[in-house]
C-alpha positions as CSV (number, residue, x, y, z in Angstrom):
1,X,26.7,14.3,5.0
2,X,26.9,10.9,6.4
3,X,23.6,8.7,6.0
4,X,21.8,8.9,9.6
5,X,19.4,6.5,10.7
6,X,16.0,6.7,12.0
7,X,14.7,3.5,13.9
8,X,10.9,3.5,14.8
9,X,9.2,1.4,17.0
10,X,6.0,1.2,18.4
11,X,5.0,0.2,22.0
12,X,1.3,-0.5,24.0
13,X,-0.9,-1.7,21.3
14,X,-0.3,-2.8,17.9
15,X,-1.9,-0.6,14.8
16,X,-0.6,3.1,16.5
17,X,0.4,4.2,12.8
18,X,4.2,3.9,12.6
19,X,4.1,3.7,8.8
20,X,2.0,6.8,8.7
21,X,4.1,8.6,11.4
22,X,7.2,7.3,9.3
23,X,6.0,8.7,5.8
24,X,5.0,11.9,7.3
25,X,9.0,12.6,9.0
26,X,10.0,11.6,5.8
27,X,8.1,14.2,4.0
28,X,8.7,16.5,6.6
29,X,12.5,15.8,6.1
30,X,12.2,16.0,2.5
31,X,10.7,19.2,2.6
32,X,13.3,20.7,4.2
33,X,15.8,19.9,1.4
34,X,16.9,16.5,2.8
35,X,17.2,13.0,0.5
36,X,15.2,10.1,2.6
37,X,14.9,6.0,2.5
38,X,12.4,4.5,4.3
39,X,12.3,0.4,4.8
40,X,10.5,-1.9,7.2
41,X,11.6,-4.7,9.3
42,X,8.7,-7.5,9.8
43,X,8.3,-9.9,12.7
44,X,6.3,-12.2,11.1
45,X,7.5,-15.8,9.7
46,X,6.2,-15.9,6.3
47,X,8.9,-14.7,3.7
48,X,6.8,-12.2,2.5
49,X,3.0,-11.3,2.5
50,X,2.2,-12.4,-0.8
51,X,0.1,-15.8,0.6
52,X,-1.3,-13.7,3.7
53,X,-5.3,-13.4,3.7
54,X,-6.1,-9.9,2.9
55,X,-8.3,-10.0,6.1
56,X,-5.1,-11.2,8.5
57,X,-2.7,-8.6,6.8
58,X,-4.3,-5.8,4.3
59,X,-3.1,-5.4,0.9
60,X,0.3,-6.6,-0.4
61,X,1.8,-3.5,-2.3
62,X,3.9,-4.4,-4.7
63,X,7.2,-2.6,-6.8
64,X,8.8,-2.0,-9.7
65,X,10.7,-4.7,-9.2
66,X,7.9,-7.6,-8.4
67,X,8.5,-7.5,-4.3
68,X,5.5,-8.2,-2.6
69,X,5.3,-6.0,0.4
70,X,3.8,-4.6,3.1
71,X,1.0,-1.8,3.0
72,X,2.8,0.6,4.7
73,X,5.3,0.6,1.7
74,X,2.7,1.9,0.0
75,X,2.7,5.1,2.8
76,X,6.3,5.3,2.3
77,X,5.2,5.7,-1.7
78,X,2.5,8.2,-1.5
79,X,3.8,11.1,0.9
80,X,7.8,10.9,-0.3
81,X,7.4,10.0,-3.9
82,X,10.6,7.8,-3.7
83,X,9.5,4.2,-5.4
84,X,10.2,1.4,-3.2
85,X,12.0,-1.9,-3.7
86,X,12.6,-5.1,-2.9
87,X,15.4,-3.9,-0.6
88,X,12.8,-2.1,1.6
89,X,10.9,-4.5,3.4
90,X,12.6,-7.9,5.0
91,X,10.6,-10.5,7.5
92,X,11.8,-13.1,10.0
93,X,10.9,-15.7,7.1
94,X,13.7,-13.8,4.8
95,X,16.1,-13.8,7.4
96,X,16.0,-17.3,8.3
97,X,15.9,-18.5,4.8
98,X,19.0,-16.4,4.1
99,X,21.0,-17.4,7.1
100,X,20.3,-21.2,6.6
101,X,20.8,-20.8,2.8
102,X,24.5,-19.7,3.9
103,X,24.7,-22.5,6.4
104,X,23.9,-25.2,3.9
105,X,26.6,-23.6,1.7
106,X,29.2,-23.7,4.5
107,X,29.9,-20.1,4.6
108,X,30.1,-20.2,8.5
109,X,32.7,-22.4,8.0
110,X,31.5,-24.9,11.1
111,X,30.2,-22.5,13.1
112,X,27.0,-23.2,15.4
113,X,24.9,-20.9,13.7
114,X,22.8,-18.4,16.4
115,X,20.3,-15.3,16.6
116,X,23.5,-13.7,17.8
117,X,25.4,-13.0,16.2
118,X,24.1,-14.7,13.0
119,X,20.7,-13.4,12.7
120,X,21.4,-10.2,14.2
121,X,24.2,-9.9,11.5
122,X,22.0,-10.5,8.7
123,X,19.5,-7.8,9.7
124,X,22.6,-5.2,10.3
125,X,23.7,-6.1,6.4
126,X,19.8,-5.6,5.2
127,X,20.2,-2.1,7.1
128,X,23.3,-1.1,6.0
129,X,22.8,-1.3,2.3
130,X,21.4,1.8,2.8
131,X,24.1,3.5,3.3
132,X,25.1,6.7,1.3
133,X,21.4,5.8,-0.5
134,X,19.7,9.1,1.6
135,X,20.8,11.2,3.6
136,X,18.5,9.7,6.2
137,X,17.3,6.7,6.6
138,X,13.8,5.9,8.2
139,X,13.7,2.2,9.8
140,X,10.4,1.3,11.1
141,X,10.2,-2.3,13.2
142,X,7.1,-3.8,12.9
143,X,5.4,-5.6,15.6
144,X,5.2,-3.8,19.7
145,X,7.8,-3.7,21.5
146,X,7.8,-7.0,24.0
147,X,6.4,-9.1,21.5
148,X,9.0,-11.9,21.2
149,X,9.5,-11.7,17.3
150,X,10.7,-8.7,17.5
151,X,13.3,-9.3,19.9
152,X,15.9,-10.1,17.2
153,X,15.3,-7.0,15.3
154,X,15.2,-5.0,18.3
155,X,19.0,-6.7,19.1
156,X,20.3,-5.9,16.1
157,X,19.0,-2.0,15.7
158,X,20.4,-1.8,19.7
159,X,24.0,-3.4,18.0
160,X,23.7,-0.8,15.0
161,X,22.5,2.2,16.9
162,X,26.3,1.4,18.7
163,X,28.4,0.9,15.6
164,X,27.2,4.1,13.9
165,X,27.5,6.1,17.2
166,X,24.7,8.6,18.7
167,X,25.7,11.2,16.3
168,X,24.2,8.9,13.5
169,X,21.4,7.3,14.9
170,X,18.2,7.8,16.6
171,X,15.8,5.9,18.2
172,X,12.3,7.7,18.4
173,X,9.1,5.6,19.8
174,X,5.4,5.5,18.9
175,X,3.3,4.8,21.9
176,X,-0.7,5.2,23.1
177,X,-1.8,7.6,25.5
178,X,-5.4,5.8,26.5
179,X,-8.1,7.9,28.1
180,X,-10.0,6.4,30.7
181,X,-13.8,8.2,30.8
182,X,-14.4,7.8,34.1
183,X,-10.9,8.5,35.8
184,X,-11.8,12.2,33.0
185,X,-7.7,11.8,31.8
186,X,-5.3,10.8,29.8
187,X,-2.6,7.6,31.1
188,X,0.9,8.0,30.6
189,X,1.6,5.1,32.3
190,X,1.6,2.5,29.2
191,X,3.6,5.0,28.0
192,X,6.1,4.6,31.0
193,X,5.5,0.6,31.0
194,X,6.3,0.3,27.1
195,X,9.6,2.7,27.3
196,X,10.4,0.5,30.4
197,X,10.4,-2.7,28.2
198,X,12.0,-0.9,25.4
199,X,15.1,-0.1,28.1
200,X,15.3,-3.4,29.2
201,X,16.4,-4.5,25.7
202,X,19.4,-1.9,25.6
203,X,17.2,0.5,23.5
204,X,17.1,3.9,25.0
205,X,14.5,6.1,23.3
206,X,15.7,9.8,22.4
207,X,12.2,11.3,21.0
208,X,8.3,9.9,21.9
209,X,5.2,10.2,19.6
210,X,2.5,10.4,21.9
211,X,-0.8,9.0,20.2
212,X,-3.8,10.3,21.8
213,X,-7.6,11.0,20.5
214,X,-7.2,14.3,22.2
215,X,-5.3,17.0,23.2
216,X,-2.7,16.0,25.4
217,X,-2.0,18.7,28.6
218,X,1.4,20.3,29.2
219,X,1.8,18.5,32.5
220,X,1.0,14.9,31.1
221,X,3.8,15.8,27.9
222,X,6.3,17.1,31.8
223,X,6.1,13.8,33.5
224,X,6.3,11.8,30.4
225,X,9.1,12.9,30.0
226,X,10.6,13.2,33.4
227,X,9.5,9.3,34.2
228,X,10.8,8.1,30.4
229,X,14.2,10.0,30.6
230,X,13.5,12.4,27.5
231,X,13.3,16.2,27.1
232,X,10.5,17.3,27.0
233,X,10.4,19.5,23.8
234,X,11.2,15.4,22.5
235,X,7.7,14.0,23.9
236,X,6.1,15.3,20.5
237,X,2.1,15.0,20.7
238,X,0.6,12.6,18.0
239,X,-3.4,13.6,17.9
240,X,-5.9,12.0,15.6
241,X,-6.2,14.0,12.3
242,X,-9.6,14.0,9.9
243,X,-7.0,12.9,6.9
244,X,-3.9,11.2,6.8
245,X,-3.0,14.0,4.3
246,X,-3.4,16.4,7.5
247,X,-0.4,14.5,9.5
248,X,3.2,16.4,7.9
249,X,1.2,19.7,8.4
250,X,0.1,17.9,12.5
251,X,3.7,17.0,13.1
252,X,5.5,19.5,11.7
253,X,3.2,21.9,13.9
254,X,4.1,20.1,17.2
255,X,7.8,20.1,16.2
256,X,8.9,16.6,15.2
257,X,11.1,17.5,12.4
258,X,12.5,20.6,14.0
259,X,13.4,18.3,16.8
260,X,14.6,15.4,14.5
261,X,17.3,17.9,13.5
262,X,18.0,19.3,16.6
263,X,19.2,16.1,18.0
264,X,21.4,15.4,14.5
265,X,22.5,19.0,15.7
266,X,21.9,20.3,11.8
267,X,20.1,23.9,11.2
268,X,16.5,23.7,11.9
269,X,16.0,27.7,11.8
270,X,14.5,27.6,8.0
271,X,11.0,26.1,7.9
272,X,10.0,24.0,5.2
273,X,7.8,24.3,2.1
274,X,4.8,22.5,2.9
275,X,2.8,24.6,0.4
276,X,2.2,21.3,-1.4
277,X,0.9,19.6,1.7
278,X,-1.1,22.9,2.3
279,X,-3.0,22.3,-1.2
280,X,-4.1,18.8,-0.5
281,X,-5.3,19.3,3.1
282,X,-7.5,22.3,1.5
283,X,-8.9,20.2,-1.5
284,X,-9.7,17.2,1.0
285,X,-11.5,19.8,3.5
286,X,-13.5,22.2,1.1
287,X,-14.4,20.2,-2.0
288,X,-16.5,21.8,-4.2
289,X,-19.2,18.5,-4.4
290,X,-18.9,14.5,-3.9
291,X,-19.3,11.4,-5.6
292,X,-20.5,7.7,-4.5
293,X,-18.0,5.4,-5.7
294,X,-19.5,1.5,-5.2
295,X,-16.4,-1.3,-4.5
296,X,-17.9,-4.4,-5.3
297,X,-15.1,-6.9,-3.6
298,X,-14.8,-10.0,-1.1
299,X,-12.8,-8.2,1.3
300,X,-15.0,-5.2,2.3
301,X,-14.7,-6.3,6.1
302,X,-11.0,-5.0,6.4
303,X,-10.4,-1.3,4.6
304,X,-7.0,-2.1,4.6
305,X,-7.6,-5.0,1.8
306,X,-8.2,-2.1,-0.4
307,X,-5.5,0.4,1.1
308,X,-4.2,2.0,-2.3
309,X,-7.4,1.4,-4.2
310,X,-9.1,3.8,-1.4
311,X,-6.1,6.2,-1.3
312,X,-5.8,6.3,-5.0
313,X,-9.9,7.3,-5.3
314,X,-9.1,10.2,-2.8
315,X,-6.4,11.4,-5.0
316,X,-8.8,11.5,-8.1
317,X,-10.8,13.4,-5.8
318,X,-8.3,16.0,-4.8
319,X,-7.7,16.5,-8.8
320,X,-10.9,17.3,-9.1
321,X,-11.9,19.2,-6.1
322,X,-14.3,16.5,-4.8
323,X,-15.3,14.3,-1.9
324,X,-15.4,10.7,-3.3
325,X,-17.3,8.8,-0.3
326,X,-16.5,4.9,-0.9
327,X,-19.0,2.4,-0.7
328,X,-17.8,-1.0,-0.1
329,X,-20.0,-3.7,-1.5
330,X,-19.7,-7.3,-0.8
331,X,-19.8,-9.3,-4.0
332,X,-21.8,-12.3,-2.9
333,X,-25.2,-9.8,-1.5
334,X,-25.5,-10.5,-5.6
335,X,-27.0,-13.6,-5.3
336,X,-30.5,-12.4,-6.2
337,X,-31.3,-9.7,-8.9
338,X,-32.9,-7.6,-6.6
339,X,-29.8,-7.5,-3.7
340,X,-28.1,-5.7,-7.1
341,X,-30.3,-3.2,-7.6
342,X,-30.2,-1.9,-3.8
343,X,-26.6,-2.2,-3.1
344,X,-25.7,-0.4,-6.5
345,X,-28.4,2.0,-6.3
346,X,-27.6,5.7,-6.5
347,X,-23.6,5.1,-7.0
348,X,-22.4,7.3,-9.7
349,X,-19.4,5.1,-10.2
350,X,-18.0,1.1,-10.1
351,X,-15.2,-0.1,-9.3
352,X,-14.6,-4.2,-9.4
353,X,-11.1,-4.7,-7.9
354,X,-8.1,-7.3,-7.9
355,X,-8.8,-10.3,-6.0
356,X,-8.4,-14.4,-6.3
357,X,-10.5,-17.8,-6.0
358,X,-14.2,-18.3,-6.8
359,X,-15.9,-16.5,-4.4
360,X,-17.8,-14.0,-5.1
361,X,-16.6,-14.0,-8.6
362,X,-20.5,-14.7,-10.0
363,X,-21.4,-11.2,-8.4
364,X,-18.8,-9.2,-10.0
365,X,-20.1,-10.1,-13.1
366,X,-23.0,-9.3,-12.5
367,X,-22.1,-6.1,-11.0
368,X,-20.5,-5.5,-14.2
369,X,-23.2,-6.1,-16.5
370,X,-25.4,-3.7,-14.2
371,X,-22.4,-1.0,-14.8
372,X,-22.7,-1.3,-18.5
373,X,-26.6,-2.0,-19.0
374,X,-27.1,1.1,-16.8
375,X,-24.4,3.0,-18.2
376,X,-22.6,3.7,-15.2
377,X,-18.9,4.7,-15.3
378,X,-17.1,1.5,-14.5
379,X,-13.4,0.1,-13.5
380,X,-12.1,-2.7,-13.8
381,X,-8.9,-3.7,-11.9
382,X,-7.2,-7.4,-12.8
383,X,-9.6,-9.6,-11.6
384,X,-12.2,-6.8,-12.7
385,X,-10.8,-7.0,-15.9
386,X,-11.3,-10.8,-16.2
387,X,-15.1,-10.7,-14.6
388,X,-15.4,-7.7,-17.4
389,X,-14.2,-10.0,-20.2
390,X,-16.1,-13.1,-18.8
391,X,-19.6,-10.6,-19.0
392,X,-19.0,-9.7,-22.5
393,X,-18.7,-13.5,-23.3
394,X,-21.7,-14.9,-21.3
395,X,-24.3,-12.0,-22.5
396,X,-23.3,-10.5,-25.7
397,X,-20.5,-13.4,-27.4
398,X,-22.3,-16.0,-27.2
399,X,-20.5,-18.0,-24.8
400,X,-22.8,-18.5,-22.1
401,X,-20.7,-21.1,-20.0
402,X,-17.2,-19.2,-20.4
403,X,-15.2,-19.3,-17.1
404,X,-12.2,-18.9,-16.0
405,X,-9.6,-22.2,-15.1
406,X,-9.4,-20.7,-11.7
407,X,-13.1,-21.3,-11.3
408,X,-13.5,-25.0,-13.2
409,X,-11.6,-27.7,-15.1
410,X,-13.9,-28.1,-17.5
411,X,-15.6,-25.5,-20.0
412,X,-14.9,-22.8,-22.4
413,X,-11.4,-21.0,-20.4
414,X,-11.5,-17.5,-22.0
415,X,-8.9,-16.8,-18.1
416,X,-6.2,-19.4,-18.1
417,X,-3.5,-19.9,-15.3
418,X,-0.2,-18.2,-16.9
419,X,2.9,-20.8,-17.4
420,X,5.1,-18.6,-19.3
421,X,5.6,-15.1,-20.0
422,X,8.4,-12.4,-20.8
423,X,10.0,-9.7,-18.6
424,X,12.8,-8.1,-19.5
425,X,13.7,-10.0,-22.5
426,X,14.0,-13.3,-20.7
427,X,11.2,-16.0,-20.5
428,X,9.3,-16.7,-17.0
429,X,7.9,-20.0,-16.6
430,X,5.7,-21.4,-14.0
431,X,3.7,-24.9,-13.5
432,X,0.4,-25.2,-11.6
433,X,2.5,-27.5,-9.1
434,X,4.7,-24.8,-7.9
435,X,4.4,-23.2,-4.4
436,X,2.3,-20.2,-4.9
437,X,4.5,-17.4,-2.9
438,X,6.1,-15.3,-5.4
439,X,4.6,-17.0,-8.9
440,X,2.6,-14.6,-10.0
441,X,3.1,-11.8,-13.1
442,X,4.7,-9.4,-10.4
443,X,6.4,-5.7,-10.6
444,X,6.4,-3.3,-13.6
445,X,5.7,-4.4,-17.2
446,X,5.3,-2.5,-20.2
447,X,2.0,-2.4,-22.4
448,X,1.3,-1.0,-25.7
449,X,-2.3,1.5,-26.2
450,X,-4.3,1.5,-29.0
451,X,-3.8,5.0,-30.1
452,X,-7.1,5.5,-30.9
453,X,-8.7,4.6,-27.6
454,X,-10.2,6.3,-24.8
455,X,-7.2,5.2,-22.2
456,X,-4.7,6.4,-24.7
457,X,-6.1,9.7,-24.4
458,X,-6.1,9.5,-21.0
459,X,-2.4,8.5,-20.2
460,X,-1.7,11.2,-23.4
461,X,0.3,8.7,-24.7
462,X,0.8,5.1,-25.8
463,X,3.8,3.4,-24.5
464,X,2.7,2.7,-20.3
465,X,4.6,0.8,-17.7
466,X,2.3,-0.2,-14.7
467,X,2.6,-2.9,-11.9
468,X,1.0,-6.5,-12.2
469,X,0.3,-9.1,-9.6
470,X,-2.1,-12.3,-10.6
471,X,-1.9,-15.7,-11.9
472,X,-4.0,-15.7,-14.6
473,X,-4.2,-14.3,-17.9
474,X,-7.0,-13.5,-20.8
475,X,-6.9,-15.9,-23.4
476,X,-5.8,-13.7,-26.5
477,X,-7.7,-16.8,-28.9
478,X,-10.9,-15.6,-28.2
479,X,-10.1,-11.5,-29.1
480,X,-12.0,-11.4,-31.7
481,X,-15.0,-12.7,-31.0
482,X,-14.8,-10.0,-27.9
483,X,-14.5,-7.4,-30.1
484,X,-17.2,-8.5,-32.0
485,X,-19.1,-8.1,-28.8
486,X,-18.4,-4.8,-27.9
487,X,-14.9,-5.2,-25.8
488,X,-12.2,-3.6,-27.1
489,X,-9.0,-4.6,-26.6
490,X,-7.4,-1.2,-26.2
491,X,-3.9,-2.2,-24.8
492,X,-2.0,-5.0,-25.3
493,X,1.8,-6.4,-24.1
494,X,4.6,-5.1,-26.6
495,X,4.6,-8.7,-28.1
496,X,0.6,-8.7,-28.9
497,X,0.4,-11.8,-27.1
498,X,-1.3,-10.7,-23.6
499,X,-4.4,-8.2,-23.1
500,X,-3.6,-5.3,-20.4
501,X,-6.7,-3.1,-20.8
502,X,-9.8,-3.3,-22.2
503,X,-12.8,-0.7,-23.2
504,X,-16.4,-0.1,-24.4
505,X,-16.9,2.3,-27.6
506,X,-20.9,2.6,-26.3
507,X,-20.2,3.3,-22.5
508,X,-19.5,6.5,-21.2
509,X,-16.6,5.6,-19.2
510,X,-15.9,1.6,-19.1
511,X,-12.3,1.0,-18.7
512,X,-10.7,-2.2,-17.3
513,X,-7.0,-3.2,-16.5
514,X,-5.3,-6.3,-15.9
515,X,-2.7,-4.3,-14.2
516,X,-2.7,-2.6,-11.0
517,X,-2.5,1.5,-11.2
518,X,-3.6,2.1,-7.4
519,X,0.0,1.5,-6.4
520,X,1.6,4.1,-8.2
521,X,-0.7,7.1,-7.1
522,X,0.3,9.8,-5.3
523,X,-1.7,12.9,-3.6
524,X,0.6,15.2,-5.7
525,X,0.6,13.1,-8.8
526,X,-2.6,11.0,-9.0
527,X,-3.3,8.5,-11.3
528,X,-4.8,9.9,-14.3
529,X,-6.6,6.6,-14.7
530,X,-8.2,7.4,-11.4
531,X,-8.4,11.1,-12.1
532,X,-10.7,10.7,-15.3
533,X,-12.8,7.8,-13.7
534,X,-14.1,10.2,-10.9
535,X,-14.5,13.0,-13.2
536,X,-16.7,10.6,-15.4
537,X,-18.7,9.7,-11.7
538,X,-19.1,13.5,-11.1
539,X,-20.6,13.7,-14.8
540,X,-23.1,10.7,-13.7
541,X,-23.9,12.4,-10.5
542,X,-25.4,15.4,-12.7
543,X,-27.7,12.8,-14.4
544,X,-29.1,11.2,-11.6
C-alpha cells in the first residue's frame, strides 16, 4: 500500500509525552502486521543536541550511523525495534544550514530565499524521503503548538498533509486535560484553546489524545469532541500508566489503533498480538524480588540525562524477574570518605556513567575504588571506563598523579583527547581547535573480545559492534602496566590500537566499556551486558 503519514503534535504544555504516545501507535501498528518509521521534527536552533547541557535537554541518543539525536529517538528504538538514523531527526538549525548552504551555491538561481516556500520545502523533502520506507510513517513535531518555532514545521506538515491528500495523511493531537481540586473536574477547555490555535494555522486535527491523571468522564470525551470538531470514538483518553511499558496495552484498550485504521479505512476487525507487550507489563508488576542499583553521575537532577541508562537497567530487570530501584548519586557528595560510605551504602550494584569535563570526576573514582575494595558488582560506561582505568593507576600502578588531558595539561595522561581514528576503513581526524558539535568517536564501531574473558562469555561471542560517543581515548602505552595491576584489557578495536572494555579477574562482576550499550536495549531484547550486571546485583543482595 501507499506510505501514509502520521503527524503528531502536542498542544497546552510542553513534556505531554508525544514520543511515548508515538512509539506506542507504532508498536501498536506494528503489531497488527504493519511496517512503521518514526522521525522527529525539532524547533530548536542548534543543528543538533550534541552541545546541549544534559540538564536543558536529557540525553543525546545516538545511531548506527554517528547522529546525535533526540531522546525520544531512543522511544522510537525501544518499543518498535526499527534502528534509527540520521534521517530521523532534523532541527531548525539543520534546516537553515541546509537552505543557506544551497543559497551560497546558487541553486535558487537569484531567488530571495523565504520560510515559504524555501524552508517549508526543505522540511517537505526531509519528510518525503520516507516514502515507500514503511507502510506508515509516524512524524512527531516537537515543541507546542503556538510556540513560534514551530510555526514553519507546522506550515509545511499543513502544505504536505494537502499534497498527499486526506486518504494519506492524518493529523492526530496530544493535549492536557488539567484538573482543577477545587472546581472537583477535569477542563477541556485548554483542550478547546490548543485545537483552536492548531486551526488557525490551516491544521485541522482528525483524532485527540487526551492526557489526563485520571479517568476522564464520557460527557467531558462528548463535548470535546463536539467543541473541537472530532468524533467522538477519535477523542482517545491518554491516562497516566505505572510504566511506560503499560502504554500499547493503555492505548490499544481505549482504541487508538483501531481508530488509526478506521480513518485509513483499512480492516481493523483482527486484534493484534500484544502477547509480547503482555509479558513485560507482568514481569514489571510481579517481580519475584529487587535490587538497589547506585548511579554515581553529575546529572542526577534531571532523570532524563540518564534516559537509556534507566530504561536499559529495567530491561535487565525484566530478564530477570526483578525490580531494579535506581538510586541516583551525585558524584561530588564524595568529597569526604565518609559522604562515600552513606550514599553507597546498602546498594548491591554500581554503575558510573558516560559524562564530560572535570566535575565530579574525583568522586567517580572514588566510587570506583569503593566498588572494587568492597567487592560490589560494578559498571563502567565511557567515562566510567576512564575513571575505572584512572583508579587502577593511582592505587594499584603506581601512578599516583595519572589524569586525564581533559582534566590537566600537565601530568601523567593515561585519557588523551582523540585526533585520529578509523571507521570504516577510512581515517578520522580531529584537532583540539575544532568546534565541538559533531567531533566526537560517534555511531557503531566494531571491537574485538578477549575470548577468554568474562564479557566474551557474556555477549557468547567475540566479534561486538556497539555505539560510541566521547572525545577522549585510553592511552594503549600504559596497557601493560594496567594489567600488571589487575585491569584487564578484555576488548580491544580490530586494529589493537584502542581499548573498548575492560575487567577484573578478582571481582565478582567488574566490567567497564568505553562504549555505550544502553542505546541498543530493548524490553524484548535487553542488553545482555545489562542482563548479567543485575543478575550479579541480585547475587550481592543475597550477601548483604
Amino acid at each position: 500500500m501507499s506510505t501514509k503519514y502520521i503527524f503528531i503534535t502536542g498542544g497546552v504544555v510542553s513534556s505531554l509525552g508525544k514520543g511515548l504516545g508515538s512509539a506506542a501507535l507504532g508498536a501498536l501498528l506494528q503489531a497488527r502486521g504493519y511496517s512503521v518509521r518514526l522521525c522527529k521534527l525539532d524547533p530548536y536552533l542548534n543543528v543538533d543536541p550534541g552541545t546541549m547541557s544534559p540538564f536543558q535537554h536529557g540525553e543525546v541518543f545516538v545511531t548506527d550511523d554517528g547522529a546525535e539525536t533526540d531522546l525520544d529517538l531512543g522511544h522510537y528504538e525501544r518499543f518498535t525495534g526499527r534502528p534509527a538514523s540520521q534521517n530521523d531527526n532534523i532541527t531548525t538549525g539543520r534546516i537553515y544550514q541546509n537552505v543557506l548552504n544551497k543559497e551560497r551555491r546558487g541553486d535558487y538561481l537569484g531567488a530571495t530565499v523565504q520560510v515559504v516556500p524555501h524552508i517549508t520545502n526543505e522540511i517537505k523533502e526531509f519528510i518525503a524521503e520516507k516514502e515507500d520506507s514503511a507502510d506508515f510513517v509516524l512524524c512527531e513535531i516537537g515543541g507546542t503548538v503556538g510556540d513560534i518555532e514551530s510555526l514553519p514545521f507546522l506550515e509545511a506538515i499543513r502544505q504536505f498533509g494537502n499534497e498527499v491528500g486526506i486518504a494519506r495523511s492524518l493529523f492526530l493531537h496530544v493535549t492536557l486535560l488539567p484538573y482543577i481540586p477545587t472546581a472537583g473536574e477535569l477542563k477541556t477547555k485548554p483542550t478547546q484553546h490548543s485545537v483552536k490555535e492548531l486551526m488557525s494555522v490551516g491544521i485541522r486535527p482528525r483524532m485527540l489524545l487526551c492526557r489526563s491523571d485520571r479517568p476522564i468522564e464520557e460527557d467531558e470525551l462528548k463535548k470535546i469532541a463536539l467543541f473541537c470538531n472530532i468524533e467522538e470514538k477519535k477523542v482517545i483518553s491518554a491516562l497516566d500508566a505505572k510504566s511506560i511499558y503499560d502504554v500499547p496495552l493503555a492505548y490499544h484498550k481505549e482504541g487508538l489503533d483501531t481508530e488509526v485504521l478506521d480513518y485509513f479505512e483499512l480492516d481493523n476487525s483482527v486484534d493484534p498480538d500484544l502477547s509480547v507487550w503482555i509479558n513485560i507489563s507482568k514481569a514489571i508488576h510481579e517481580p519475584e524480588g529487587e535490587v538497589t542499583i547506585g548511579v554515581v553521575g553529575k546529572y542526577t537532577n534531571l532523570a532524563d540525562s540518564y534516559k537509556s541508562l534507566n530504561e536499559a537497567l529495567t530491561h535487565g530487570g525484566i530478564a530477570n524477574n526483578t525490580k531494579v530501584k535506581i538510586k541516583f548519586i551525585e558524584s561530588s557528595v564524595f568529597d569526604e570518605e565518609e559522604g562515600i560510605v552513606e550514599a553507597l551504602e546498602g546498594v548491591h550494584g554500581i554503575i558510573v556513567p558516560g559524562a564530560f569535563g572535570t566535575r565530579g570526576a574525583e568522586g567517580k573514582i572514588k566510587a570506583v575504588q569503593f566498588a572494587r575494595e568492597r567487592k560490589i558488582p560494578y559498571f563502567g560506561i565511557c567515562f566510567g571506563l576512564q575513571m575505572a582505568v584512572l583508579e587502577t593507576a593511582r592505587h594499584l600502578a603506581n601512578i599516583p598523579d595519572a589524569t586525564s588531558s581533559e582534566f590537566e595539561k600537565e601530568g601523567p595522561h593515561l585519557i588523551g583527547l582523540m585526533t585520529e581514528w578509523v571507521k570504516e576503513g577510512a581515517k578520522e581526524e580531529r584537532s583540539s581547535n575544532e568546534n565541538l558539535g559533531g567531533t566526537m568517536r560517534l555511531g557503531a564501531y566494531p571491537a574485538v573480545l578477549d575470548k577468554n574473558s568474562k564479557i566474551a562469555d557474556i555477549y557468547q561471542r567475540t566479534d561486538i559492534e556497539e555505539r560510541h560517543r566521547h572525545r577522549y581515548e585510553v592511552n594503549s602505552a600504559y596497557k601493560d602496566q594496567l594489567e600488571a595491576a589487575g585491569l584487564f584489557f578484555s576488548g580491544l578495536s580490530p586494529d589493537g590500537t584502542l581499548p573498548e572494555t575492560c575487567e577484573r579477574k578478582d571481582h565478582p562482576w567488574f566490567i567497564a566499556v568505553q562504549y555505550h550499550p544502553e542505546l541498543k536495549s530493548k524490553p524484548f531484547d535487553p542488553h545482555p551486558l545489562f542482563v548479567s550486571f543485575v543478575k550479579a546485583a541480585i547475587k550481592q543482595s543475597r550477601l548483604i
